[in-house]
DRENPA-3360 file (N, C-alpha, C; in nm, 2 decimals, always signed):
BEGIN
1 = XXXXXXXX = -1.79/+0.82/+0.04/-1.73/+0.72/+0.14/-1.58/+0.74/+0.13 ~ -1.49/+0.73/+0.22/-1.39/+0.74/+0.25/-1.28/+0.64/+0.25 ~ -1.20/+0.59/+0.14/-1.14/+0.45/+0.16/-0.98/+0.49/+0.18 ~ -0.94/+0.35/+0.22/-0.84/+0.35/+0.23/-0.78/+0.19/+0.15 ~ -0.71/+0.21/+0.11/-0.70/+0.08/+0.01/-0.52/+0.04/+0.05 ~ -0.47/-0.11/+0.07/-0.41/-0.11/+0.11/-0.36/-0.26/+0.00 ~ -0.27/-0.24/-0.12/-0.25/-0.37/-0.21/-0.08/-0.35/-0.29 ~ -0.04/-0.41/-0.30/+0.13/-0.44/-0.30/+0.09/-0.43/-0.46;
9 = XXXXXXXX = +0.00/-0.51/-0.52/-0.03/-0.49/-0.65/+0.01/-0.37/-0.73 ~ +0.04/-0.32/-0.81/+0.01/-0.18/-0.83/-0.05/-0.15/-0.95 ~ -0.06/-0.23/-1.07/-0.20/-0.22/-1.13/-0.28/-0.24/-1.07 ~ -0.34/-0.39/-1.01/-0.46/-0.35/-0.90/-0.52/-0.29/-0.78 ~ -0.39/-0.19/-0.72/-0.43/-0.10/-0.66/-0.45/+0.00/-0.75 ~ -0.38/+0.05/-0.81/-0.44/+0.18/-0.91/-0.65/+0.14/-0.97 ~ -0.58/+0.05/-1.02/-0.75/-0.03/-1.05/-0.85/+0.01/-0.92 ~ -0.80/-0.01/-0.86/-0.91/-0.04/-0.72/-0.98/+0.15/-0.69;
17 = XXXXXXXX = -0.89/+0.22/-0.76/-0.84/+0.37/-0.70/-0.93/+0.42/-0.82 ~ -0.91/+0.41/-0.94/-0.98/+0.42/-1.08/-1.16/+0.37/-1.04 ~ -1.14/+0.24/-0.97/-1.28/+0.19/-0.98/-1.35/+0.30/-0.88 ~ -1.32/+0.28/-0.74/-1.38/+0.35/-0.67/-1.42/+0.51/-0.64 ~ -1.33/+0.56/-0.75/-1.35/+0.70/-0.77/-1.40/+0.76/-0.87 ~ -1.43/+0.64/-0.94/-1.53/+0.67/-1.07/-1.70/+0.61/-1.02 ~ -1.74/+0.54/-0.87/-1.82/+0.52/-0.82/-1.89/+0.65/-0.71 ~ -1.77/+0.73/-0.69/-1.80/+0.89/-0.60/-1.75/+0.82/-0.50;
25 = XXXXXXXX = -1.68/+0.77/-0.44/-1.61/+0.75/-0.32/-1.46/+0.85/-0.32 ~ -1.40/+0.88/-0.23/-1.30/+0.93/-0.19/-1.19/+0.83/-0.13 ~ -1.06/+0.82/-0.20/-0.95/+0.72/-0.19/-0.89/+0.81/-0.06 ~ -0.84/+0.81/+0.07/-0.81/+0.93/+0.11/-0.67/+0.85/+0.12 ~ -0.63/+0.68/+0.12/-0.45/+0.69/+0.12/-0.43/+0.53/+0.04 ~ -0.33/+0.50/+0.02/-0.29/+0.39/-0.04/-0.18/+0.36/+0.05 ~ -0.17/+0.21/+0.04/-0.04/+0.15/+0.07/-0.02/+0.05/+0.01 ~ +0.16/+0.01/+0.01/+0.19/-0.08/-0.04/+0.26/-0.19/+0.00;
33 = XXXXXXXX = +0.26/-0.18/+0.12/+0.32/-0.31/+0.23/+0.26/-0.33/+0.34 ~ +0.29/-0.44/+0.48/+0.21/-0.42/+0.52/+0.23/-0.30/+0.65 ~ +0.34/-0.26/+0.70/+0.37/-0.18/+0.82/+0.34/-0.07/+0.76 ~ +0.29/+0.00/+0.63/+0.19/+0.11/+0.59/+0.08/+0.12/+0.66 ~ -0.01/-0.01/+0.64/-0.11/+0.04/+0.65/-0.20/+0.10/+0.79 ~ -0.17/+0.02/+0.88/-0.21/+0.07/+1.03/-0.19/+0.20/+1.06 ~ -0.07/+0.27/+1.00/-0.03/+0.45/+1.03/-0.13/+0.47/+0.96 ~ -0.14/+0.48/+0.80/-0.27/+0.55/+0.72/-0.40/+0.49/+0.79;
41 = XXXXXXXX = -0.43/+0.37/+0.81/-0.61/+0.40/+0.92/-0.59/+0.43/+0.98 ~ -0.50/+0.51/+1.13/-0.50/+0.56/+1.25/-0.48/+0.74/+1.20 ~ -0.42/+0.74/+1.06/-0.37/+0.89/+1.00/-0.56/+0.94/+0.94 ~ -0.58/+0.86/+0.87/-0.70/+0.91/+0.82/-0.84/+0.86/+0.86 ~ -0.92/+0.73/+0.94/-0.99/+0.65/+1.03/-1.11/+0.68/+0.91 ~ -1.08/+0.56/+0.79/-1.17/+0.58/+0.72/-1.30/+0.57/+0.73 ~ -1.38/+0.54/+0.62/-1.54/+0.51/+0.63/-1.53/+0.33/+0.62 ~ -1.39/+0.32/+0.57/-1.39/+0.15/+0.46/-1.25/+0.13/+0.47;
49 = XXXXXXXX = -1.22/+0.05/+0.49/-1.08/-0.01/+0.45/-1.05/-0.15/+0.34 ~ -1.02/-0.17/+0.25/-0.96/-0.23/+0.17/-0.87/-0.32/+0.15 ~ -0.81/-0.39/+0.24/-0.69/-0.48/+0.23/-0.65/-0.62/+0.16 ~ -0.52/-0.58/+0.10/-0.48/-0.75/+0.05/-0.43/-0.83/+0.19 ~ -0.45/-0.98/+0.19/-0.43/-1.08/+0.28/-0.28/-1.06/+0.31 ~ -0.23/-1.07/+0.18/-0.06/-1.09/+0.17/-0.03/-0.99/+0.09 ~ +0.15/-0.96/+0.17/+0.13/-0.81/+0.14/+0.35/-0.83/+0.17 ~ +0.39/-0.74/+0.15/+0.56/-0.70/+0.17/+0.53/-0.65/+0.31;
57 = XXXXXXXX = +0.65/-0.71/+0.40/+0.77/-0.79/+0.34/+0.74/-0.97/+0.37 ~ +0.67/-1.00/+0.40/+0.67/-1.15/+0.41/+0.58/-1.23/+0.30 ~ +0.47/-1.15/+0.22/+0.38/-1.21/+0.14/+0.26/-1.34/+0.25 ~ +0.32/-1.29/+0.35/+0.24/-1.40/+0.45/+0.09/-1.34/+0.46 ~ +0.06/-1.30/+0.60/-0.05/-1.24/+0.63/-0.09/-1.06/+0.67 ~ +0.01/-1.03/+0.64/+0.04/-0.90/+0.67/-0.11/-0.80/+0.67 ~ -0.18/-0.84/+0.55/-0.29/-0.78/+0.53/-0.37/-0.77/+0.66 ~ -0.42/-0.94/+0.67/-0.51/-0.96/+0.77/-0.45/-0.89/+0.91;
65 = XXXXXXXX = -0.33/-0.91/+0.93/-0.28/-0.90/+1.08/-0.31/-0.74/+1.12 ~ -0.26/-0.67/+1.01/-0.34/-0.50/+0.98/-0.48/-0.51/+0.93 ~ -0.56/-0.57/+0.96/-0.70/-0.57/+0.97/-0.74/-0.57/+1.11 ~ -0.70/-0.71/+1.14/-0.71/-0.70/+1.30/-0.69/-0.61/+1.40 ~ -0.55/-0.58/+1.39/-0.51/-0.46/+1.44/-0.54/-0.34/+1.44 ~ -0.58/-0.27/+1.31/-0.71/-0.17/+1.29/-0.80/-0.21/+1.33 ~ -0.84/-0.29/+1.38/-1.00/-0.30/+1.42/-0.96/-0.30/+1.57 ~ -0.87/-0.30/+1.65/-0.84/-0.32/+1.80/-0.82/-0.22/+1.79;
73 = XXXXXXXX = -0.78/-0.06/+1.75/-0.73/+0.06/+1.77/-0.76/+0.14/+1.67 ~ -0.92/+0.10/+1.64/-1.04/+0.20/+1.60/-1.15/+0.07/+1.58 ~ -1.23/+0.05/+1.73/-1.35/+0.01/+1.69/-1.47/+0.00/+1.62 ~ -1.45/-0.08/+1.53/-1.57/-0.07/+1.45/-1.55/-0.05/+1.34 ~ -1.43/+0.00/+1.30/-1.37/+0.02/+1.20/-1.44/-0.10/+1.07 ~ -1.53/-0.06/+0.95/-1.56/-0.17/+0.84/-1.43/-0.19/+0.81 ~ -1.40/-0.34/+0.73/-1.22/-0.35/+0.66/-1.29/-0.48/+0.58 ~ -1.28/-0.46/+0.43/-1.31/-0.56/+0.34/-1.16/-0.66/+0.29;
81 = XXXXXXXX = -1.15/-0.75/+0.34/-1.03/-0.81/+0.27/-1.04/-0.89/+0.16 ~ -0.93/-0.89/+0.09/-0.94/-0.92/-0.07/-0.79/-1.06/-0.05 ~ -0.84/-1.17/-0.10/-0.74/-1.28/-0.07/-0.72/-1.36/-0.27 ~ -0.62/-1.38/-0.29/-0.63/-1.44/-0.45/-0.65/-1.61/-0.44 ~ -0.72/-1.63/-0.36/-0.72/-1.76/-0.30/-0.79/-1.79/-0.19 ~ -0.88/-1.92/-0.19/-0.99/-1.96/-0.06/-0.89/-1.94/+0.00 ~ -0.85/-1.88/+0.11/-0.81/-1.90/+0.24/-0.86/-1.95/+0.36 ~ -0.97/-2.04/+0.38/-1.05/-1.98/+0.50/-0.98/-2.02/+0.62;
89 = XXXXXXXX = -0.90/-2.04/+0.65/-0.85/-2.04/+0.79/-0.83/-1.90/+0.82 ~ -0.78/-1.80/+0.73/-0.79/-1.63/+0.69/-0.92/-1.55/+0.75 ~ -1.05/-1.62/+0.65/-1.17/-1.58/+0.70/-1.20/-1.57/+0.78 ~ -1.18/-1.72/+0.92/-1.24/-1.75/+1.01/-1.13/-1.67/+1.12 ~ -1.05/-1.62/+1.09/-0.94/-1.53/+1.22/-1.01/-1.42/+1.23 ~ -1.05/-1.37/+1.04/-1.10/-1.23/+1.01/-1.22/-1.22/+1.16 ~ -1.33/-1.33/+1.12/-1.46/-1.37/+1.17/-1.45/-1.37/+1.32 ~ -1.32/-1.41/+1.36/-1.31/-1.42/+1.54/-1.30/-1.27/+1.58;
97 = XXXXXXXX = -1.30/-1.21/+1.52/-1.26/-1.05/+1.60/-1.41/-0.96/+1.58 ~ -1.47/-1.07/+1.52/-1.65/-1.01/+1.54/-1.65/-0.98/+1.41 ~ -1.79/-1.00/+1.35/-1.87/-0.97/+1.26/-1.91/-0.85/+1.20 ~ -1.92/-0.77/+1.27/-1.98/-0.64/+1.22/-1.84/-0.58/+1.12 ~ -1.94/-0.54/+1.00/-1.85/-0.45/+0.90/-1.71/-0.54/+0.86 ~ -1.75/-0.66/+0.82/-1.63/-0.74/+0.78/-1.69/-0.81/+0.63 ~ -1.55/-0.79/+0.58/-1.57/-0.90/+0.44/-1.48/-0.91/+0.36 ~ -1.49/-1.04/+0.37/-1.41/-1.15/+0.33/-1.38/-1.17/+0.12;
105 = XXXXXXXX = -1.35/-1.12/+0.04/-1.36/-1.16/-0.15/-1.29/-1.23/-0.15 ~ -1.26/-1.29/-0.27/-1.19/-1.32/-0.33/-1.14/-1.16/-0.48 ~ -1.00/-1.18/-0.51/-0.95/-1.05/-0.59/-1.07/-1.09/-0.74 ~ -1.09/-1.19/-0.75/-1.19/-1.20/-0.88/-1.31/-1.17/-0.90 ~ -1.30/-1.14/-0.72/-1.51/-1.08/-0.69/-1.44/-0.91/-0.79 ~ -1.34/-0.85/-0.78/-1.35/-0.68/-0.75/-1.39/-0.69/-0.92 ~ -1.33/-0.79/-0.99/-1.40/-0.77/-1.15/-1.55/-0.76/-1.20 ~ -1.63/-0.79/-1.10/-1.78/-0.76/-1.08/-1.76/-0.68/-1.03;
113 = XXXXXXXX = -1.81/-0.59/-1.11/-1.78/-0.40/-1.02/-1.91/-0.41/-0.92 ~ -2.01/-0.46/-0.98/-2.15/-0.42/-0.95/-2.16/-0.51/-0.80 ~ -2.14/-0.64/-0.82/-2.13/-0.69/-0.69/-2.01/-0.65/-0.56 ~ -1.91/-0.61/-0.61/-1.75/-0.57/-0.52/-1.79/-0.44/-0.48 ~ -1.88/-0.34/-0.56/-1.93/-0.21/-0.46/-2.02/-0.24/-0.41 ~ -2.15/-0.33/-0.42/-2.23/-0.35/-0.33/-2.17/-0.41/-0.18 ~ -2.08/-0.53/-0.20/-2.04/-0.54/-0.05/-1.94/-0.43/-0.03 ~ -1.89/-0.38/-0.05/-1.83/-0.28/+0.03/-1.91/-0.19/+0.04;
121 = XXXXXXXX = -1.99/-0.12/+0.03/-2.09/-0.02/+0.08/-2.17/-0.16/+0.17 ~ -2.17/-0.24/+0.18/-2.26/-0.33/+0.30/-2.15/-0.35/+0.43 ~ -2.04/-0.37/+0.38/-1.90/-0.38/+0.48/-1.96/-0.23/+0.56 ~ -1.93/-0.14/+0.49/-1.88/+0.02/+0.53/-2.00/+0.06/+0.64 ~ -2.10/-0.02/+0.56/-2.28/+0.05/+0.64/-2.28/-0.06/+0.82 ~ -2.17/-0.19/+0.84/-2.18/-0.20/+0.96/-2.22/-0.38/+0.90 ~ -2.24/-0.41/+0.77/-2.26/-0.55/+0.75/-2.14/-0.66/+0.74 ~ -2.24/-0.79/+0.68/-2.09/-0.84/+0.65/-2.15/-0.89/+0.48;
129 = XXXXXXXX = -2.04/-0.92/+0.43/-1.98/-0.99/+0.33/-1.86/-1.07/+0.29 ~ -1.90/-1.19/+0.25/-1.83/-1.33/+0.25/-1.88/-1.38/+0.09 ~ -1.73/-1.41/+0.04/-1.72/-1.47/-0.11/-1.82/-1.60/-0.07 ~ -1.89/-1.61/-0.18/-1.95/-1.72/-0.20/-1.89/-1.87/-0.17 ~ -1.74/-1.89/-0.24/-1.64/-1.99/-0.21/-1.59/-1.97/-0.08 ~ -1.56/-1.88/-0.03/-1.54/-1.89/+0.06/-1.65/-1.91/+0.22 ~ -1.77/-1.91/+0.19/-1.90/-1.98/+0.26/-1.89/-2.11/+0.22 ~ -1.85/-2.19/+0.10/-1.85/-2.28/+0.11/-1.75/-2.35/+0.17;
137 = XXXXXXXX = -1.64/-2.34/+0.16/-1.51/-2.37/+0.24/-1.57/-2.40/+0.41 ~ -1.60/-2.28/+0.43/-1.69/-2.28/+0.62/-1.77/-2.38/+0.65 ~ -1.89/-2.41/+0.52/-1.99/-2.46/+0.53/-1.92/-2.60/+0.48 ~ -1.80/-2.62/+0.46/-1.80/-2.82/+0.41/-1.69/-2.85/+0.50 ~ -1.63/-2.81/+0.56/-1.51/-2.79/+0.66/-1.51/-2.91/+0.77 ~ -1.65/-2.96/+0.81/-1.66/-2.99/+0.94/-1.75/-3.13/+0.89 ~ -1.72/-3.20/+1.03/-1.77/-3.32/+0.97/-1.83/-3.36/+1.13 ~ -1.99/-3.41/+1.13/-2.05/-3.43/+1.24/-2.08/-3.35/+1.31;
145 = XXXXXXXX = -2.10/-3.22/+1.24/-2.15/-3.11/+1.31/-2.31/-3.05/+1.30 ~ -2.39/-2.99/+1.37/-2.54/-2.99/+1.35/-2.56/-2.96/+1.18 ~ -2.45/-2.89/+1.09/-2.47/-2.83/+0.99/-2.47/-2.97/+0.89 ~ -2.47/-3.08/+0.95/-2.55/-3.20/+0.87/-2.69/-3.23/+0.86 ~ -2.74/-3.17/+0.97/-2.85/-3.21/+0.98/-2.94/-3.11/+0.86 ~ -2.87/-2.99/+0.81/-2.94/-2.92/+0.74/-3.01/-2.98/+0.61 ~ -3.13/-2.95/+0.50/-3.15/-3.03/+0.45/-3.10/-2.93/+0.30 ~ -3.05/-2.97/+0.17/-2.97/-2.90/+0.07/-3.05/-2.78/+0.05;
153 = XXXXXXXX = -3.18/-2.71/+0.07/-3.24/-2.63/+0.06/-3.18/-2.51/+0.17 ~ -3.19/-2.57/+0.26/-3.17/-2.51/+0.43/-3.04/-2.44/+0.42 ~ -2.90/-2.51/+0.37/-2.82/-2.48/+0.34/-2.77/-2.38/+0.22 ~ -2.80/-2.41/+0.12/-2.85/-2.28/+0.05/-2.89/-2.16/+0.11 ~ -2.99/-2.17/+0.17/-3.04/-2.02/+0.24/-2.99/-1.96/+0.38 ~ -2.86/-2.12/+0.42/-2.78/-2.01/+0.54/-2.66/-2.01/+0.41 ~ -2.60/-2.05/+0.29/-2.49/-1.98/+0.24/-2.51/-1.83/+0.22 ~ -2.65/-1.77/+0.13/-2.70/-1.69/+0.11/-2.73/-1.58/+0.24;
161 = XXXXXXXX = -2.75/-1.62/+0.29/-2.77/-1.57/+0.46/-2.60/-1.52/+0.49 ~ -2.54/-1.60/+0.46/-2.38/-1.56/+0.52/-2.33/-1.49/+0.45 ~ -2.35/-1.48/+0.31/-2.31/-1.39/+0.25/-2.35/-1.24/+0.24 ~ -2.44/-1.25/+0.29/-2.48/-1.06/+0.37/-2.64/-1.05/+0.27 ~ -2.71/-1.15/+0.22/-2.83/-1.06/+0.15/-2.98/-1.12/+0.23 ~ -3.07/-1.02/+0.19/-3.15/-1.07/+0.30/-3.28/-1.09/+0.23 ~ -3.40/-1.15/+0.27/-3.48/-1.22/+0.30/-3.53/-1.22/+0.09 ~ -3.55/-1.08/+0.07/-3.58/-1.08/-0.05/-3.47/-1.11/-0.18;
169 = XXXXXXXX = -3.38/-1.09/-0.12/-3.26/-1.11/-0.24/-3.27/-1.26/-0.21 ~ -3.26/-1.32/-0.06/-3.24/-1.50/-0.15/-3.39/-1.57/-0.17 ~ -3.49/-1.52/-0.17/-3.64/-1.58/-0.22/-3.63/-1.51/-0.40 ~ -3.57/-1.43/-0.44/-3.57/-1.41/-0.60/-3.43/-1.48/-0.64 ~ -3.30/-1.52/-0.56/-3.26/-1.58/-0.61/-3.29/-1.75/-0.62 ~ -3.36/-1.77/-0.54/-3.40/-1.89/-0.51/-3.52/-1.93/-0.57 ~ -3.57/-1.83/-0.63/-3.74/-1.88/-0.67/-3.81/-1.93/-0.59 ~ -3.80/-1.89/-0.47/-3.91/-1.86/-0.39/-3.93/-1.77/-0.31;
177 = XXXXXXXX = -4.08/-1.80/-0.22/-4.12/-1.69/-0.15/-4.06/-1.70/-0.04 ~ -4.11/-1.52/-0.02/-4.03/-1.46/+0.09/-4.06/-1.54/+0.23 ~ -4.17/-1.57/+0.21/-4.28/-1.68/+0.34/-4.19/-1.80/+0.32 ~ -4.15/-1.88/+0.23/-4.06/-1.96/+0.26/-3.92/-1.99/+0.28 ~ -3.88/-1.85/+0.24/-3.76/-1.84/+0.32/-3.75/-1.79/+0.49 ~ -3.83/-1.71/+0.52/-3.89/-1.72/+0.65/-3.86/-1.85/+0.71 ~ -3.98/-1.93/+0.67/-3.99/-2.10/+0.75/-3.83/-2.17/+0.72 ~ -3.72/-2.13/+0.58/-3.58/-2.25/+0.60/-3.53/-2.14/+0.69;
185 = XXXXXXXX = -3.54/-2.02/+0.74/-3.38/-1.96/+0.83/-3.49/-2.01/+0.97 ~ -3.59/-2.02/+0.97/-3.67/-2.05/+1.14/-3.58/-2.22/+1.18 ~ -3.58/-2.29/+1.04/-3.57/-2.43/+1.08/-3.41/-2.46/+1.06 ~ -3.32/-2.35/+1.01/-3.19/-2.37/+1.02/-3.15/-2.32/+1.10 ~ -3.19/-2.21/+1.23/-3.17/-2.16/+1.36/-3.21/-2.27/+1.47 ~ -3.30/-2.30/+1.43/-3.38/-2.39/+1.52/-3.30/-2.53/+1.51 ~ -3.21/-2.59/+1.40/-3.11/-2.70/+1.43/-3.01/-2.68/+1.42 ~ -2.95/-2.55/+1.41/-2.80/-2.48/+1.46/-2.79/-2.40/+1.63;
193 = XXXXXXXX = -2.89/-2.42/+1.68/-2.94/-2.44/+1.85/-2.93/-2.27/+1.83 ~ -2.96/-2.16/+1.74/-2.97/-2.02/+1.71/-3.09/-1.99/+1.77 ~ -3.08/-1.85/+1.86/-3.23/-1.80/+1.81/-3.33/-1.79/+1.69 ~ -3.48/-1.89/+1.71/-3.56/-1.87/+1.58/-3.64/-1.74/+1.57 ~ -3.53/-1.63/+1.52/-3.51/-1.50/+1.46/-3.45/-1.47/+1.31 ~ -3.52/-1.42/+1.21/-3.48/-1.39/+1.09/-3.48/-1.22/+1.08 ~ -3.53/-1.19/+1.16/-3.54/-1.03/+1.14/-3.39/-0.90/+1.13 ~ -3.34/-0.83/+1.03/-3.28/-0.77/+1.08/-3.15/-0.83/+1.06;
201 = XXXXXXXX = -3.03/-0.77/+1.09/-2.90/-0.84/+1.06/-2.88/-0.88/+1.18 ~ -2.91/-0.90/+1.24/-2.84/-0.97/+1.35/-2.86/-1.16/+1.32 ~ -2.97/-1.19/+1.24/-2.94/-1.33/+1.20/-2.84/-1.40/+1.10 ~ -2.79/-1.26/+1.06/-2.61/-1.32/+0.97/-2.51/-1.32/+1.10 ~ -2.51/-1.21/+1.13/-2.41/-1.21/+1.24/-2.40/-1.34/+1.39 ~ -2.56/-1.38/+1.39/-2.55/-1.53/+1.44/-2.49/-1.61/+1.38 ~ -2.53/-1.65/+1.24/-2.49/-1.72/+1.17/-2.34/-1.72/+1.15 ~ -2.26/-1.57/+1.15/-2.12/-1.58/+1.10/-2.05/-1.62/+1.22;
209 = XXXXXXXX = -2.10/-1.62/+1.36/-2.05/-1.61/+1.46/-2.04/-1.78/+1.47 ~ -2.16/-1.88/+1.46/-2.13/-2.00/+1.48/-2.00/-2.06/+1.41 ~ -2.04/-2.02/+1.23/-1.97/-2.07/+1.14/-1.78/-2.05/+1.19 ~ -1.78/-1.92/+1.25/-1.61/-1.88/+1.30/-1.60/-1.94/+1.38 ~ -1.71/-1.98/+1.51/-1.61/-2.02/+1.62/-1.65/-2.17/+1.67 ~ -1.73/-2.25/+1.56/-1.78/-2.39/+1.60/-1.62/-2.47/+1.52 ~ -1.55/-2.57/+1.61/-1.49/-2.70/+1.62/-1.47/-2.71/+1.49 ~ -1.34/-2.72/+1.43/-1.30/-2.74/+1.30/-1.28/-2.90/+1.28;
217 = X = -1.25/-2.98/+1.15/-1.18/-3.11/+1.19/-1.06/-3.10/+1.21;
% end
């Protein structure tokens, strides 16, 4: 897989460069501010892209704004962004530009090697991934919204749902069966006014789609 890694850090970019190439991936450019990085994904149109949120010369959003922007002038482009802090107002901009091949860490997920290369190979394959805290940020955000009506179980299995794993990953993390996780995403589609569809990724990508663009408080 082909990355392109884009972090002001520079132990944690080297880190990032060490990690992923001791995984068999190919680093093909680095950067270290943000008006780098858009030339290197239009120079090299990776498999993956890599970006910090905040970045030189503003430390503002540089990252994201070259997320976006790579994703408008190379569609489809996967871009995993890495934030040292819930951002989700961050998330939910990432989230407006569509779902597919997006994900959202926190810099503390990449210390779980095991989990930080699984979502990026789920970013890169056309999924999504979303920090755990940062689903919850989305998911407590709103107040009087159908996502009350869910019951604490229900909710659980759309966090897990939003976070990119499917049917069997949250019935073994959940201790239960696959048949009843089935019946909580039928009945959390069915009162988030969703198609009652669990098949296939298209029911995260519903799901991430409400979560970005339903009424904030």
């Amino acid at each position: 897989m082909r990355v392109v890694i884009a972090e002001d850090n520079a132990l944690l970019r080297e880190g990032l460069v060490l990690l992923l190439t001791s995984a068999g991936h190919e680093v093909v450019a680095v950067a270290g501010s943000g008006p780098e990085v858009v030339p290197a994904l239009l120079a090299h149109r990776p498999d993956v892209a890599v970006l910090d949120v905040r970045m030189p010369p503003t430390f503002r959003d540089e990252g994201l704004r070259a997320a976006r922007e790579g994703r408008e002038q190379i569609p489809g482009l996967p871009v995993l962004v890495l934030s040292q802090y819930v951002e989700e107002s961050y998330a939910a901009e990432l989230l407006s530009g569509g779902t597919n091949g997006v994900g959202y860490l926190l810099k503390d997920r990449v210390g779980r090697v095991d989990e930080f290369l699984d979502a990026l190979e789920r970013v890169a394959a056309g999924g999504t991934a979303l920090d755990p805290e940062v689903v919850t940020e989305l998911l407590t955000r709103r107040k009087d919204s159908p996502l009350d009506s869910l019951t604490p179980r229900e909710r659980e299995v759309l966090k897990l749902m939003a976070q990119g794993h499917d049917n069997a990953t949250i019935a073994g993390t959940l201790v239960v069966t696959e048949r009843a996780v089935h019946k909580h995403i039928g009945n959390v589609f069915l009162k988030l006014g969703l198609p009652p569809s669990d098949s296939g990724h298209r029911r995260v990508l519903a799901v991430l789609a409400y979560l970005a663009h339903a009424p904030q408080e």
